[in-house]
C-alpha positions, 0 to 999 in steps of 0.5 A: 905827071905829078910826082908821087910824095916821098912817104915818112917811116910812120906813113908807110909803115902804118895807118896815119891820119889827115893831121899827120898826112899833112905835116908830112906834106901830102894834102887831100888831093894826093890821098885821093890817089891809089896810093892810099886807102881810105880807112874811114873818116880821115883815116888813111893807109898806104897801099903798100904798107905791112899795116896790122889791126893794131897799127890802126887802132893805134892811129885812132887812138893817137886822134882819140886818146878817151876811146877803147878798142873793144868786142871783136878788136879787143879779142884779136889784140888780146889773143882770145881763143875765137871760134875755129874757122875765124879768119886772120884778120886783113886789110884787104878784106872789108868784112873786118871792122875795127870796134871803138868804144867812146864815152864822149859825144856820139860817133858816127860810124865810117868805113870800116869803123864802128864805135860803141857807148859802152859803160866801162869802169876803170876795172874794164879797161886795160893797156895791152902793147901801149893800147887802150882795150878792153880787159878780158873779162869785160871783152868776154862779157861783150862777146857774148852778145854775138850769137851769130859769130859765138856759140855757147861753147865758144864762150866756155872756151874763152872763160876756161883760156881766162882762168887756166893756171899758166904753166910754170917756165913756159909762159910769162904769168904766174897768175890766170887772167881771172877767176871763176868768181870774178867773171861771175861776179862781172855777169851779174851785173850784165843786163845786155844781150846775151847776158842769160847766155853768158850766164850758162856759159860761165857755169861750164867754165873750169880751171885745167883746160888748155886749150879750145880743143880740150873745151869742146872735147869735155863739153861733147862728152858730158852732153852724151852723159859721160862721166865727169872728167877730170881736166890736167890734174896730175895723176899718181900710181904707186907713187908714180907720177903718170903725167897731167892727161888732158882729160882722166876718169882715175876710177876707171884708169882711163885719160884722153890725150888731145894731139894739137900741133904742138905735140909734132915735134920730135921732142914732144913726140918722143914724150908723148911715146914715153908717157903713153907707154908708162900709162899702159904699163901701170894699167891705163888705157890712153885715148889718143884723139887728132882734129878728125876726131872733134869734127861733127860735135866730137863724135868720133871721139866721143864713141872711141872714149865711150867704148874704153870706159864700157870696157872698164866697166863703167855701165852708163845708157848708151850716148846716141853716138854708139 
């Protein structure tokens, strides 16, 4: 029985090429073997090994230093809010291909490969963790021509995650990952697919929304003909500051709060005690809204802040929520 090929550090800690398999002693007979698998054309991985999606993208980019992750790799490496219900991204599941962009001659696709053409400039290419991918706004941009994996709103959450103020101590930023003017600037000379629709999306993009959840929560009330919110602008009474409430209709002294997993915490929990007693207690009336409440186009929370800005006396139609 052969012996199986003691493996190097780089090998079993992460994807390699034929190249590198070689100088390491292991010929193509013994990568056929259920040691390893194959990625795609002279891309290997070791079965046993803890690989992540940057990890083979970084082999690809070590045998094609040109070339730019991009599109669906691009997001998950760049942290781009994606649509709830997107799986983590795992080896063992072939339905996830790592996206290449390569402006040299043509590349055929393999395995779980797949390369594009795309036009970048120098602006449309960054280095995140010493790879080559494509900027935010860019990978936005390209995004936006799959309508099956995102929706219209999906895009708006992307471009409200691009241009949020980061928040001071917290993140290592002081600047947002770009301005509205600048993704518009982008889209206009975007002729692809999806680009009529990237359009629409990125003029519901505003500055002040944290999160995806936030995003959805705006864009359901405003379809149902509520007021305008405003998004975590800090509000005031009597010289008192009442905090920065995701969503606040100062006119009406009424604010939503979304409670993410974040807010679990006891510290933030007994923050979040404090606020909404301080806000009672100058006339506010707080809405507190959970995961249930974004489910079904975010009607039930829809209908809960509907029924406090009425009491309020705001006097709009009726949104077919109630």
């Amino acid at each position: 029985m052969p012996r199986r090929p003691h493996l190097p550090s780089n090998i079993v800690s992460g994807a390699f090429t034929v190249a590198e398999a070689q100088a390491a002693g292991i010929d193509r007979r013994q990568l056929s073997s259920r040691q390893f698998i194959r990625l795609s054309r002279g891309v290997y991985v070791a079965r046993s090994a803890a690989v992540t999606e940057q990890d083979i993208v970084r082999s690809y980019l070590r045998s094609t230093p040109e070339a730019v992750a991009c599109r669906m790799t691009a997001a998950r490496i760049l942290g781009l809010p994606l649509p709830a219900g997107t799986p983590q991204w795992r080896l063992e599941d072939s339905r996830f291909q790592i996206h290449l962009s390569y402006a040299g001659s043509h590349r055929h696709d393999s395995g779980r490969l797949r390369w594009s053409q795309l036009d970048l400039l120098p602006e449309d290419v960054l280095t995140h963790r010493g790879l080559r991918v494509t900027s935010r706004p860019r990978t936005l941009l390209d995004l936006s021509g799959d309508v099956r994996t995102f929706r219209l709103e999906d895009l708006v959450a992307i471009g409200d995650h691009l241009v949020r103020t980061p928040r001071a101590g917290i993140e290592r930023r002081t600047k947002p990952f770009a301005t509205i003017a600048q993704l518009r600037h982008l889209a206009q000379r975007y002729r692809g697919r999806g680009a009529v629709r990237l359009r629409d999306a990125l003029d519901m993009v505003i500055v002040g929304s944290d999160s995806p959840s936030e995003t959805m929560l705006r864009l359901a009330i405003l379809r149902a003909g509520l007021p305008v919110p405003q998004a975590n602008v800090e509000i005031f009474d009597g010289g008192i500051s009442l905090g920065q409430p995701d969503l606040a209709w100062p006119k009406w002294r009424v604010c939503v709060e979304h409670e993410g997993p974040h807010h679990r915490t006891p510290r933030q929990q007994d923050r979040d005690i404090d606020r909404g007693e301080l806000r009672r207690d100058r006339g506010w009336i707080e809405v507190q809204t959970t995961a249930r409440d974004l489910r079904y186009d975010c009607s039930r929370a829809v209908a809960r802040v509907e029924e406090k800005l009425r009491q309020r006396g705001w006097h709009g139609p009726r949104t077919r929520q109630s």
